[in-house]
C-alpha positions, -999 to 999 in steps of 0.1 A, spaced: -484 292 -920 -477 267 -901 -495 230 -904 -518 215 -878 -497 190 -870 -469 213 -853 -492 235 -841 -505 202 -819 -470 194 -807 -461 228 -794 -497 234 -775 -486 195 -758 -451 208 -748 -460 241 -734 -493 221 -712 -460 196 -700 -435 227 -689 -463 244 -665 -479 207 -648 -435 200 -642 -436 238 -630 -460 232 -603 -438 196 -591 -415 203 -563 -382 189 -565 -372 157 -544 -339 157 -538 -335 118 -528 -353 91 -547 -373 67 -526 -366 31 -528 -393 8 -519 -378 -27 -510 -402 -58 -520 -425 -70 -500 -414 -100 -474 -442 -125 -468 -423 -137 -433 -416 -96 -422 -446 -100 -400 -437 -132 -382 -401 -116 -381 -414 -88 -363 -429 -105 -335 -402 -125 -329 -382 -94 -325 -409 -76 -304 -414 -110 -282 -370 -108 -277 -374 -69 -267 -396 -76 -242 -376 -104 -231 -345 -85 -221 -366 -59 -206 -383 -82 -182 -344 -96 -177 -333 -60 -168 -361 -59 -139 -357 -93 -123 -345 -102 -93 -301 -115 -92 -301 -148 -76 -267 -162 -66 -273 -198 -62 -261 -222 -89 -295 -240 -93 -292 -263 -119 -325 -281 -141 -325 -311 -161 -353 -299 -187 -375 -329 -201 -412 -332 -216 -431 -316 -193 -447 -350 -183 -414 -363 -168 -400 -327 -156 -378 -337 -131 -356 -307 -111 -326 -310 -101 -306 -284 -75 -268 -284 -68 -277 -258 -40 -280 -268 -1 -314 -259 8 -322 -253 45 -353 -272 41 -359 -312 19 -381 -298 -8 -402 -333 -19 -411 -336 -59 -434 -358 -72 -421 -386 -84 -432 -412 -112 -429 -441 -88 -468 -442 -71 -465 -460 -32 -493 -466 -8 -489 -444 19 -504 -462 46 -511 -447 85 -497 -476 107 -501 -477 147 -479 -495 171 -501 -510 200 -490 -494 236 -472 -514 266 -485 -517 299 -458 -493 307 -475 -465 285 -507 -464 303 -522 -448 334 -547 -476 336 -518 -502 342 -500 -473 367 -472 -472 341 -462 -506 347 -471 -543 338 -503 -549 349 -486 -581 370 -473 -560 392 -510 -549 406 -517 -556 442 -548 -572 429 -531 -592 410 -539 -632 413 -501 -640 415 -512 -673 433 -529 -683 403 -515 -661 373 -480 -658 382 -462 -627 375 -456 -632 338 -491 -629 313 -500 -626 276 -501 -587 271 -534 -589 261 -554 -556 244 -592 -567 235 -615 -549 205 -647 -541 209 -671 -549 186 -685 -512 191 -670 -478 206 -676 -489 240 -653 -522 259 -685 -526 273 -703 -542 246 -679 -568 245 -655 -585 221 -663 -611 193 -649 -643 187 -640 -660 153 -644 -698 141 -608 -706 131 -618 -736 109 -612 -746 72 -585 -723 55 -580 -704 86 -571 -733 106 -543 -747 83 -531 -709 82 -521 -707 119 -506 -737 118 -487 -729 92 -477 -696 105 -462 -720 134 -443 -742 113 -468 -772 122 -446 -770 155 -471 -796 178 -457 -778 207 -465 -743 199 -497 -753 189 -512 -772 217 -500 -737 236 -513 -712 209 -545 -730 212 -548 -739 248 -585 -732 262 -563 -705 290 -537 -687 268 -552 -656 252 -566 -665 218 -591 -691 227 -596 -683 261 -624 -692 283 -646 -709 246 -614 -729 234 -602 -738 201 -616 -729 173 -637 -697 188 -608 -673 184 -608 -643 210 -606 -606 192 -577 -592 202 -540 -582 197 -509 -576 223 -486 -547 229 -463 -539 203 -477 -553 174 -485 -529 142 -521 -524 130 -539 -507 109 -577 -483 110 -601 -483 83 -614 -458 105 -619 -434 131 -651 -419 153 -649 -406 187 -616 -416 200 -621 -450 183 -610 -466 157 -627 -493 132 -591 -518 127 -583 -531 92 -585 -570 93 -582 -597 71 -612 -605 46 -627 -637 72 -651 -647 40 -624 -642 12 -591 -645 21 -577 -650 -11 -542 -657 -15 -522 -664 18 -490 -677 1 -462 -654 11 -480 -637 42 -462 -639 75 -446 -618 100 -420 -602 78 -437 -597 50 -468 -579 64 -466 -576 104 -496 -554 105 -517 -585 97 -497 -614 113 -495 -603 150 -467 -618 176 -472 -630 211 -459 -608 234 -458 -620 271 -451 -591 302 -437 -600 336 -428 -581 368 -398 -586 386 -403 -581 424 -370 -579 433 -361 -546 409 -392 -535 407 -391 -535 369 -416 -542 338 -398 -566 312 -411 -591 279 -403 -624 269 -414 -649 245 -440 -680 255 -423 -709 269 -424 -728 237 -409 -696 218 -423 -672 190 -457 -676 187 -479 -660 156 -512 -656 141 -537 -642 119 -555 -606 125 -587 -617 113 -622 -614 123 -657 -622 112 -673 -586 119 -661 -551 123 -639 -545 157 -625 -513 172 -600 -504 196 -594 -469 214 -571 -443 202 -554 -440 234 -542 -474 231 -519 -468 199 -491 -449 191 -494 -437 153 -459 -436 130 -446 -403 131 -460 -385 97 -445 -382 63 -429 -372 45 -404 -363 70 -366 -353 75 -343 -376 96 -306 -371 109 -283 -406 105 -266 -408 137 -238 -432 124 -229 -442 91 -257 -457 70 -258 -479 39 -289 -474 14 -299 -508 1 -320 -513 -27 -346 -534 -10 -359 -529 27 -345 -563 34 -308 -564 52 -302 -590 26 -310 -567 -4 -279 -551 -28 -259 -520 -15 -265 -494 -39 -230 -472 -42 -249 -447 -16 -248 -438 22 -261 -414 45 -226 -402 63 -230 -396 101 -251 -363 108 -263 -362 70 -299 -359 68 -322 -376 41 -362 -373 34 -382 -405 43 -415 -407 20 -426 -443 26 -424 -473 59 -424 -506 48 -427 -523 83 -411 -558 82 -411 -585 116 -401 -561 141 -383 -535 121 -391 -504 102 -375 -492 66 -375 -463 50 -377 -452 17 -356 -423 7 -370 -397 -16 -338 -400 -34 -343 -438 -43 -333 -467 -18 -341 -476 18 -324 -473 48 -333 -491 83 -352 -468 109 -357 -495 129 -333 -527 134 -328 -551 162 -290 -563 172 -289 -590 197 -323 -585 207 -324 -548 211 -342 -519 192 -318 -496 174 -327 -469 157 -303 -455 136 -317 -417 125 -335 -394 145 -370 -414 139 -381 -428 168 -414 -442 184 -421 -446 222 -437 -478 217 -415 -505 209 -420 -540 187 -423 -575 199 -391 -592 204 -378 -601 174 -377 -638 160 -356 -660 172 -332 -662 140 -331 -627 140 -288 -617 148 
């Protein structure tokens, strides 16, 4: 008989050999690796380089050998070694006042003078005039020159600043402000005439019906007028400009005043205006020019200001994003860095050096001018 205890043990290992009966057999074991906390991130990063190359495989093959300087995305600044048929302008991080500037028209620009100076009209008082005269241009103290012109009290700060503008010259100044030579015509010195000559540069501070509102000097605040002059700001100094006729060639020419360059301030004590058809705006920019000779980029627009290690070879073309009018020339600034003359006088003459060019040329340039 046998005892409970092995009668237990062989009732256990016949219930075991029928459960591992029913078991199928594997034939290789499987391993389960350990879990790796980063396998998700590593996952993506794979999936995000897939999709990568595939949108690689689908693009576009592009030949040139375009090069980029990458930086912060605050100074991204693109570089190409490519020759692009076009001037592509990027922003850059130097800001610059883009200003609209306007040349004033010659007698020889307008129908109303026959395309000639307007000595050279039969009407003309010759007897009286002569055939030389200040080429006068009036504004209008509304949009019609019928309303009439204004006239401003050069006295206090103003006063000294003419004369100053003049050198103090004693000979200039008993011409500038003769009571029959343009600026204080007819009322005399100190009641200013508004108006400017042919040539000079201005500026609007607006425009309405063929008109335009000119930017002027603050008459009640001038502030600071240490520096100002001709060169430095010819928009707002202004240059007499005198046009004659010459009978025997039947030809419009410019001079100086007898008593030589002549200057004073664009200022006036209330709003004026001048017609649109009287000025010639600077040709827009940004804009693409063509050097037709060799030209050396300064730093400066000043012809006295260092060379930079630059030039614009003869037929090379640069982009112009900025004038800086100065006496009777015009820089430009490049887009590259640098300026370069667009418009410079030698001997007296206008030269302009790129293809930029204006109809309307500048007063004569000062006298010290080579």
């Amino acid at each position: 008989m046998q005892s409970p205890s092995r009668k237990k043990f062989l009732l256990w290992l016949t219930t075991f050999a029928l459960i591992m009966a029913c078991v199928p057999s594997v034939a290789t074991p499987v391993l389960v690796a350990p879990l790796d906390p980063n396998a998700i991130n590593t996952f993506i990063v794979q999936t995000s380089e897939a999709a990568s190359t595939q949108t690689a495989a689908v693009m576009p093959v592009f030949t040139s050998t375009s090069t980029f300087t990458v930086t912060p995305p605050s100074s991204f600044t693109p570089e190409s070694t490519f020759t692009a048929v076009g001037v592509i302008i990027f922003p850059t991080s130097t800001p610059f006042e883009e200003k609209q500037y306007y040349r004033v028209k010659h007698d020889t620009q307008l129908a109303m003078h026959n395309f000639k100076s307007r000595t050279a009209d039969p009407k003309w008082p010759v007897e009286n005039w002569g055939l030389q005269t200040p080429e006068v241009f009036r504004m209008s103290v509304g949009l019609d020159m019928g309303i009439g012109t204004h006239r401003t009290k050069m006295i206090g700060v103003w006063e000294t600043f003419i004369d100053k503008l003049n050198n103090y010259n004693e000979k200039k100044l008993f011409y500038l402000k003769a009571n029959d030579t343009a600026l204080f015509d007819h009322n005399g010195f100190p009641q200013m005439e508004s108006l400017t000559m042919g040539g000079n540069i201005i500026t609007l501070d607006e425009t309405r019906d063929g008109w335009g509102r000119v930017h002027t000097m603050d008459y009640g605040n001038p502030g600071s007028l240490e520096g100002l002059n001709y060169t430095t700001q010819p928009d707002l100094i202004h240059k007499f400009v005198v046009v004659g006729w010459k009978r025997s060639s039947k030809a419009t020419y410019w001079t100086n005043p007898p008593p030589g360059d002549l200057y004073w301030p664009l200022v006036s004590s209330r709003a004026v205006w001048m017609p649109l058809e009287f000025l010639e705006a600077f040709p827009e920019l940004p804009m693409t020019v063509t050097a037709d000779v060799t030209i050396e980029i300064r730093t400066e627009p000043s012809k006295d200001s260092t060379l930079t290690e630059r030039k614009i070879a003869k037929g090379g073309i640069a982009s112009i994003i900025e004038y800086y009018p100065s006496a009777s020339d015009v820089w430009g600034r490049l887009s590259s860095g640098g300026w370069i003359p667009l418009l410079a006088h030698q001997k007296g003459l206008p030269k302009y050096p790129t293809s930029w060019e204006m109809e309307t040329n500048p007063p004569i340039p000062p006298y010290n001018n080579p």
